[in-house]
N, C-alpha and C positions, 0 to 999 in steps of 0.2 A: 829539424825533422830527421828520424833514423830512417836507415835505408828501410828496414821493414816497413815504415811506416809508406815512404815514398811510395812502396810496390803495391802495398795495399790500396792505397788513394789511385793508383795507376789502373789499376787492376776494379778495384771497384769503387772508386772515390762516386761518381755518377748516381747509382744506384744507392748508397747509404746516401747522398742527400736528398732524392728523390722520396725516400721513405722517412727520412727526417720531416722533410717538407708535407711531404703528405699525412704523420701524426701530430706536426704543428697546426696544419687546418682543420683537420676534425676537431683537436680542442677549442681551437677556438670558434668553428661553429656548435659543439656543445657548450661554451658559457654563452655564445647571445642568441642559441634557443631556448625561449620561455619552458617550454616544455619538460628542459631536464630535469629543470626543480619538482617537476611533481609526475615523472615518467620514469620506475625502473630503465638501468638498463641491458640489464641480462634482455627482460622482456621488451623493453621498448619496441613501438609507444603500445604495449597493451595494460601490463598492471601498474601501478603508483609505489614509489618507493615507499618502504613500512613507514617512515617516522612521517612523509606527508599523509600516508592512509589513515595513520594514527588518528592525525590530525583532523583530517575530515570527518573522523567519528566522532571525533573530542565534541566538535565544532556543530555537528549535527545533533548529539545528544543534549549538549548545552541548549541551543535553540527550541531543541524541543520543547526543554526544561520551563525558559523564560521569557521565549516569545508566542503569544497569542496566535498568531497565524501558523507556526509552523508545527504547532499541536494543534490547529483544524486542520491544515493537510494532512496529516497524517491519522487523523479519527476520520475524518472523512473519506480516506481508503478503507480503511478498517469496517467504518459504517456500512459500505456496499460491497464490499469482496464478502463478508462473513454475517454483516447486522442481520440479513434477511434468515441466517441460521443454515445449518450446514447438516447434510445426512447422511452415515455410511451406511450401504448394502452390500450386500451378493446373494448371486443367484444358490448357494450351497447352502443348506440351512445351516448346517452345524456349522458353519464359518460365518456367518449370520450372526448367531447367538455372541457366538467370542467375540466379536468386533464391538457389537452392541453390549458384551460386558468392559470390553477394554475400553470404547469410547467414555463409558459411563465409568468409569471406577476412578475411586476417591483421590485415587494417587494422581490421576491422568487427569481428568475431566475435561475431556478436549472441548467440548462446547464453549465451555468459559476461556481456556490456554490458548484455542483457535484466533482469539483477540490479542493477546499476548504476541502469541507467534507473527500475527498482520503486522501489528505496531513496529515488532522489531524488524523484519525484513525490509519495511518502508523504510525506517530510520536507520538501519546500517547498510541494508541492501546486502547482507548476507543473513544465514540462520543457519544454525551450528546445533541440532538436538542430539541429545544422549539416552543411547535405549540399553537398558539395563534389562536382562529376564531373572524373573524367579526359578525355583524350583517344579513349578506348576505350568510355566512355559508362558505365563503372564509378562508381557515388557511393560516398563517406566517407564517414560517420559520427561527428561528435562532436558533448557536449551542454555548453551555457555552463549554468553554476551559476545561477537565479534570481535571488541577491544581484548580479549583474555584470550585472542587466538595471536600467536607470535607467526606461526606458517602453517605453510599449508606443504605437505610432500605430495607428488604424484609420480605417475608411471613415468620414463622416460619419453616415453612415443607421443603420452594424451594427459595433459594437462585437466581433461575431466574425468580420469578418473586417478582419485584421491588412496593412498594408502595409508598417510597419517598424518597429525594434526599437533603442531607442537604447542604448549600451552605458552602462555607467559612466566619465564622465573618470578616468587614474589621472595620475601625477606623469610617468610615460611618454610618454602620451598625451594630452593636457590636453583637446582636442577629437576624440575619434574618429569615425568615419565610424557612421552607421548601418548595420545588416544588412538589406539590406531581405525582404519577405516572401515565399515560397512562391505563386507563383501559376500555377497549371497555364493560365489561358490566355493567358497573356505571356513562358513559358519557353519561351527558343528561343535554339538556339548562336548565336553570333557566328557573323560570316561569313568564309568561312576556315579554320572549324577544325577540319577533317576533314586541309588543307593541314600545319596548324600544331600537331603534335604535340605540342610541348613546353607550348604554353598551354592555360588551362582552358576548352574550348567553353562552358562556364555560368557564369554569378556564382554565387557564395557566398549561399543562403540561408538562410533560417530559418523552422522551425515553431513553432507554439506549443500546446501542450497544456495543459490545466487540472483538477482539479480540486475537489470542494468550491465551487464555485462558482455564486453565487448568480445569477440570471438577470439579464440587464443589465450584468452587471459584467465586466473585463478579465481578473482574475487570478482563479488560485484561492487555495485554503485550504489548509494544511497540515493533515494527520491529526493532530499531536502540538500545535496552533494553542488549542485547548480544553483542553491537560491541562498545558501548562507551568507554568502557575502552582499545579497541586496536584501537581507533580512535584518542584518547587520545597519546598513543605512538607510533603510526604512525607518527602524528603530531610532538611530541618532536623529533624523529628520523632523522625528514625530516630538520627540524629547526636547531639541532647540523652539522648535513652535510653540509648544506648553509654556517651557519658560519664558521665550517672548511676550506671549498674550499676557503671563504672570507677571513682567516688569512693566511691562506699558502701561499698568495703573498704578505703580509703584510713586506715592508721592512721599515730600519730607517738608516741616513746617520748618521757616525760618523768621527769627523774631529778632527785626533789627531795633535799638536801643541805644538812650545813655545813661549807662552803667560806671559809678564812682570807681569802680575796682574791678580786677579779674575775680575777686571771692564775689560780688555779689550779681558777675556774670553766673558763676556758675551754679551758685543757688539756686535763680533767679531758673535755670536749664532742667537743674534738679526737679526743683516745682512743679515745672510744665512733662515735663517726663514722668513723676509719680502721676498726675493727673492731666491724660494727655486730652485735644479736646476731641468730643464724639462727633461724628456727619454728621449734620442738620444744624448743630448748637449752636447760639450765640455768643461772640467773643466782642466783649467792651474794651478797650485800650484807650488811654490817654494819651500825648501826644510825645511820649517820650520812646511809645513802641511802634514799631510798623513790623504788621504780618505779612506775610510770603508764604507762596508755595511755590516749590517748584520738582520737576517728574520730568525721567528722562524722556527724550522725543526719539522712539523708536519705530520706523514704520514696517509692517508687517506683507506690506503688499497682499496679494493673490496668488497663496501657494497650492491652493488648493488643486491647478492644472497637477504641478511637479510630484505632488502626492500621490495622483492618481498613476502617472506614469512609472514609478517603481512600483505601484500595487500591480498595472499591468505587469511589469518584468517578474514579476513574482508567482503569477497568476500565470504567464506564458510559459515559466519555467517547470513549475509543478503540473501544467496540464489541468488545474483547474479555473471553471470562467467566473471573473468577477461577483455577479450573484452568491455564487455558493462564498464566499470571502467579505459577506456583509456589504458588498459595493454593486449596488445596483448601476448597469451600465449602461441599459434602457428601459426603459416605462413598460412595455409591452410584455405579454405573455410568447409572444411568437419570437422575440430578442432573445428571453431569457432558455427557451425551448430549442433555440437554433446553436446556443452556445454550449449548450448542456451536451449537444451531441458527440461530440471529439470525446468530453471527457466520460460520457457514457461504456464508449468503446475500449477507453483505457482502462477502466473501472470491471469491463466485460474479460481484458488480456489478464489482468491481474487474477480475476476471480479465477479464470482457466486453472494458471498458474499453481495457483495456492491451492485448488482442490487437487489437480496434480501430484503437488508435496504431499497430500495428507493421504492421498493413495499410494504413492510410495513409502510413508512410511508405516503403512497399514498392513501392508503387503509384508515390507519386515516380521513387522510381529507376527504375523502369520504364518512365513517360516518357520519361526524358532520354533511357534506353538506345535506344528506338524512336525516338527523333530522330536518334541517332547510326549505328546500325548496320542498324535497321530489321528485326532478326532478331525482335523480339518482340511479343505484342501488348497494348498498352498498356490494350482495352479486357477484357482476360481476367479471367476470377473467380481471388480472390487469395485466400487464406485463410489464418490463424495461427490456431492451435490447440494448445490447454492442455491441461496435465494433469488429474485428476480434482481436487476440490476435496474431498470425503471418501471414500475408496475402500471405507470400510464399508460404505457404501451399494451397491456393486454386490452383494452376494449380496442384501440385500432387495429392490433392482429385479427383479434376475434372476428369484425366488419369482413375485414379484408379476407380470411378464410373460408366464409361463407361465401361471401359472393363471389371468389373464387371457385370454390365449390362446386357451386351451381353451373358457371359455364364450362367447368370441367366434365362434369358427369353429363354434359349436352354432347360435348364430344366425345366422350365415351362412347356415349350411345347412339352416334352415327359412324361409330368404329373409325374413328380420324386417330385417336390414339389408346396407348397398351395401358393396360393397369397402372405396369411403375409408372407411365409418364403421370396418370393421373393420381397419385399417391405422391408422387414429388412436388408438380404443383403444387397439393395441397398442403402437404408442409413447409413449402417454402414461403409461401402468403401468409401462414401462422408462425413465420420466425425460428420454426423446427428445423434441425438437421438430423437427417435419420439415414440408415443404412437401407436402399428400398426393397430390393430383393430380400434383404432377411425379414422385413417387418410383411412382404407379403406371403413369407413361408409362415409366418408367423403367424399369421389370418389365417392357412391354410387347416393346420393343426388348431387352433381354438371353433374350429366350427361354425354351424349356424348362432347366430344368437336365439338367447331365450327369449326375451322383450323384443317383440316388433313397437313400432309405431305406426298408429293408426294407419290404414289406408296400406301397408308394405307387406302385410302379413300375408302369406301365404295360405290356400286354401284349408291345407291343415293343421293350422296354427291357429285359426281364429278363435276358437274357443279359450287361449290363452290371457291373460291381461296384456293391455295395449298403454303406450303411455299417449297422455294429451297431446294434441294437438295445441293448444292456446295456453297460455300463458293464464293463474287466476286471475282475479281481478286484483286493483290494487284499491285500497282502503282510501275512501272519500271520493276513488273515481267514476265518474260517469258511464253505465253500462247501459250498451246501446237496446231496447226493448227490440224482442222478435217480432218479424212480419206477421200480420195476422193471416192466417190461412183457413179462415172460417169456421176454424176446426175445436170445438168444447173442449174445454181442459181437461185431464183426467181429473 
């Protein structure tokens, strides 16, 4: 050891092996945490390093591909987030009309894309669309696959908001351009292209949607991300069984004999092989043959528990309950209605979710369109709107808001309580959420009604039509005759 070396060790020998010792243990609690292998770790633990992220798409699209089940989860979101059909508005006519031209035009057709777009966000857990405008201030619509996103860039501070989007090199393109990102206050045509019809007044961007995604993190989750690998052994599970039931009636005839030679053993083999015998037939042998059979002895037991129990892990993983997965799990209507509920709700976040997305990127277009033609207004309420997520449920709301109803306006009308309280009541027993103060300013300005019913009308209203009271009658029902009141027909 030189003296340099000695004053150094003197001096701070202590200290370098403390921090020796202390990057010796972090490595090696990073190789016997499970976690690393599939945990960036710039981000750790929020995003997945790319080549296991890869992986999980690889893994998830595959599945979709060729297992049965993991294409009915994934239709069966699709089914209830959008099957019921999806509607944009606003309160602006002329942004109305554009919307319901863009909704509807040949290139978009988001009614039909809206299915598209479900499928892929379930099965990648992100969604990556690309909005191209014309010259006319009209956007396109298309969405890049998740696997053909190599990164993702964002801001230094926020992780959710995205600046750009790098694609995947292919053998085509070795270096491609990045997409860069969506940004409402730096979209602005070039200069000129109100002039220059033929070119696109905007770049090409990109949105990015997520989710299953953990807070802090870039990407999301795939729905099918938890069940791949018990989809996986589901599958083997199912495929050993098949084959077993298939060899357990596997028989082979043995015909013991004496045979002068090995040639007229095997002629004698030949024979019985060209013309083997059928079930049922009878077989005469003299005494120089004895038949046999013999089939392996394989027993199959009672797997039928162990099947069920990965169908539950599959079923708990995806949030859907056994019924909707062809596995009735009790007899009853109130079993299958009690389990239905969890995944109703999930069915109810998703829908949220996704009409969210499709107002966000409604809203884009609408921008651009108001920088172009100026016919619309970019600051207008925009709304997508879903179908019901269990339609069962409206005859018990329905009950349930009537007869709500009723002991509401009792209280009304001993001044116990205010309008709102009786206007929230009432839609909250009909499963409505509403803003109450604006929906009663909103009463305010639309006035009296024109139709009373019966009996409500006001003294100078009655000469106006009135609607019934009863219900008609229904066809083959019994309809009760009037009291007689002594009084001649007209």
């Amino acid at each position: 050891m030189t003296l340099r070396e000695r004053i150094a060790n003197r001096l701070f020998g202590t200290t370098i092996r403390a921090l020796a010792n202390r990057a010796a243990l972090a490595a090696v609690r990073a190789l016997d945490d499970p976690r690393d292998s599939s945990v960036s770790a710039s981000t750790y633990p929020r995003d997945r390093y790319p080549y296991d992220r890869e992986e999980v798409l690889r893994d998830a699209l595959d599945a979709w591909r060729v297992n049965p089940l993991a294409r009915r989860v994934v239709a069966l979101t699709s089914q209830y987030v959008v099957g019921g059909g999806l509607e944009i508005s606003s309160d602006h006519e002329p942004t109305h009309d554009f919307l319901q031209e863009w909704w509807n035009h040949p290139l978009n057709r988001m009614s039909v894309r809206a299915f598209e777009w479900c499928d892929e966000l379930t099965r990648s857990g992100n969604l990556f669309p690309l909005l191209s405008t014309g010259p006319d201030g009209m956007t396109y619509l298309r969405a890049v696959p998740a696997a053909n996103i190599q990164d993702i860039v964002t801001r230094p501070n926020d992780v959710e908001q995205p600046t750009g989007f790098l694609p995947k090199p292919t053998a085509d393109d070795p270096d491609p351009a990045p997409w860069p990102a969506y940004d409402p206050q730096n979209d602005h045509p070039t200069v000129g292209a109100k002039q220059e019809l033929s070119a696109s007044p905007f770049p090409t961007v990109m949105l990015h949607y997520a989710i299953n995604r953990p807070i802090g993190a870039m990407w999301g989750e795939s729905d099918l991300a938890p069940i791949t690998r018990w989809l996986s052994r589901y599958a083997s599970w199912l495929e050993d069984r098949v084959r077993l039931n298939r060899f357990r009636f596997a028989f082979l005839y043995v015909v013991r004999g004496l045979f002068p030679s090995a040639a007229d053993r095997l002629e004698r083999q030949a024979e019985l092989n060209a013309n083997p015998p059928n079930p049922g037939s009878i077989l005469v042998a003299d005494q120089t043959e004895e038949w046999d059979v013999i089939h392996p002895k394989l027993d199959t037991f009672e797997a039928e528990r162990d099947g069920l129990t990965i169908k539950k892990m599959l079923a708990a993983g995806s949030g859907t309950p056994l019924h909707f997965l062809a596995e009735p799990e009790g007899s009853t209507r109130t079993t299958a209605e009690q389990a239905g509920g969890p995944t109703y709700r999930h069915y109810e976040q998703r829908q949220l979710f996704f009409t969210w997305l499709l107002e966000s990127v409604a809203r884009a277009t609408v921008r651009r369109r108001a920088l172009i033609t100026g016919d619309v207004d970019p600051e207008s309420n925009i709304r997508v709107t879903g179908g019901d997520i269990s339609p069962r449920d409206n005859a018990a709301l329905a009950t349930a808001g009537t007869t709500m109803m009723g002991a509401a306006v009792g209280l009304r009308d001993r001044e116990i309580i205010d309008d709102e309280e009786l206007l929230r009541l009432c839609y909250k027993f009909t499963g409505e959420q509403i803003d109450v103060p604006e929906m009663i300013e909103r009463g305010k300005k639309a006035g009296p009604p024109k139709v009373y019913a019966r009996g409500s009308a006001p003294e100078q209203q009655k000469d106006q039509p009135t609607l019934p009271t009863t219900s008609p009658p229904v066809p083959g029902q019994r309809v009760k005759a009037p009291a007689d009141n002594g009084k001649e027909p007209a």
